[in-house]
N, C-alpha and C positions, 0 to 999 in steps of 0.2 A: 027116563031121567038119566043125564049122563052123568061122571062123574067126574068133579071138578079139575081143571087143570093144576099140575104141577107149575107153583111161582117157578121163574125163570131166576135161576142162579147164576151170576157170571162167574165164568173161568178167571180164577185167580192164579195165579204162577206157583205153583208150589215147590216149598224148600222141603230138604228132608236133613232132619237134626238126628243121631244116634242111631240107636236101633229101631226100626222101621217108622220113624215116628214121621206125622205128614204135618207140617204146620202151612198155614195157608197165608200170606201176606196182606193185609187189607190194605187196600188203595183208595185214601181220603182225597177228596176234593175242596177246595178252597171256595168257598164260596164268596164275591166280593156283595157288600153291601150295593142297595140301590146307588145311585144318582139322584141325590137332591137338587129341587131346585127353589130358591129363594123368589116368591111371588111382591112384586116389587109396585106398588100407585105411584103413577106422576103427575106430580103439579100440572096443572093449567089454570087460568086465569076465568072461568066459566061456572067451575062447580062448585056451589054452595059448599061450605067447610061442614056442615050438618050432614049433608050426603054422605061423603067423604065419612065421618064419624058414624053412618049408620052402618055403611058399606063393609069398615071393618068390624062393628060387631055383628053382624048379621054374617059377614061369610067367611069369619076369622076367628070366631067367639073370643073375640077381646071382650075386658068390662070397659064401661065406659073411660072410664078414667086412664086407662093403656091405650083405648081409641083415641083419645082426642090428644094424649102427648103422639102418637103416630104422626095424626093429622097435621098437627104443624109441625113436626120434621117435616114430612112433604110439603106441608107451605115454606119454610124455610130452608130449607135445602133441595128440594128440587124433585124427591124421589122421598121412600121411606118402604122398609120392610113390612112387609103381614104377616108375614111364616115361611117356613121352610118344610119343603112337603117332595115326597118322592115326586118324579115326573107326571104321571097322571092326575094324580089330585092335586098337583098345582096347575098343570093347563084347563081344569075344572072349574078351579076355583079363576083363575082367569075369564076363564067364559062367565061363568054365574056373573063376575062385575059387570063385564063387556055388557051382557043382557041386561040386568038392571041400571046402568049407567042410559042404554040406550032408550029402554021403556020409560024413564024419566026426562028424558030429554037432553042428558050430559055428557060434556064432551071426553068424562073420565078415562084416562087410560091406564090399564094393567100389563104387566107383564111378565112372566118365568125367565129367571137366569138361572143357567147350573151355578151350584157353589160347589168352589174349587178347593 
């Protein structure tokens, strides 16, 4: 059995204050939040308004009632938010529609825009 490696310490630049003392500066890093992107249904004239209202509760866990005002935003304006989800889980949730829009036979379209 060997024994374990020593963690890897990174060399920090050291200051020296008074008598002999070592103080060692830590260097923080910023880290920026993800990249959201807003998962976006568009109207077309094909897909039953019911679809539509499953769609968002099924892969958006709306309640019914936050589904179907969705739903007609996108019948009335053209387009309508789902959620806003890091990058991966909105092109997810993209696909999940795309699939089930297709397995039904609808011409539903989804899509991620980054929000700015």
């Amino acid at each position: 059995m060997s024994e374990p490696k020593k963690p890897f310490l990174p060399a920090f630049p050291p200051s020296t204050q008074g008598d002999d003392a070592l103080v060692l500066d830590r260097l923080t890093d910023k880290v920026k939040p993800p990249q959201m992107f807003q998962v976006v249904l568009l109207n077309d004239d094909f897909t039953p308004m019911e679809f539509v209202v499953f769609v968002i509760q099924e892969f958006f866990s709306k309640p019914r009632e936050q589904a179907t005002q969705i739903m007609l935003k996108i019948h009335l304006e053209g387009k309508g938010i789902c959620g806003v989800f890091p990058r991966d889980i909105a092109h997810t949730k993209v696909e999940q529609v795309a699939m089930a829009a297709r397995e039904s036979g609808h011409p539903l379209q989804c899509v991620a825009e980054p929000v700015e």
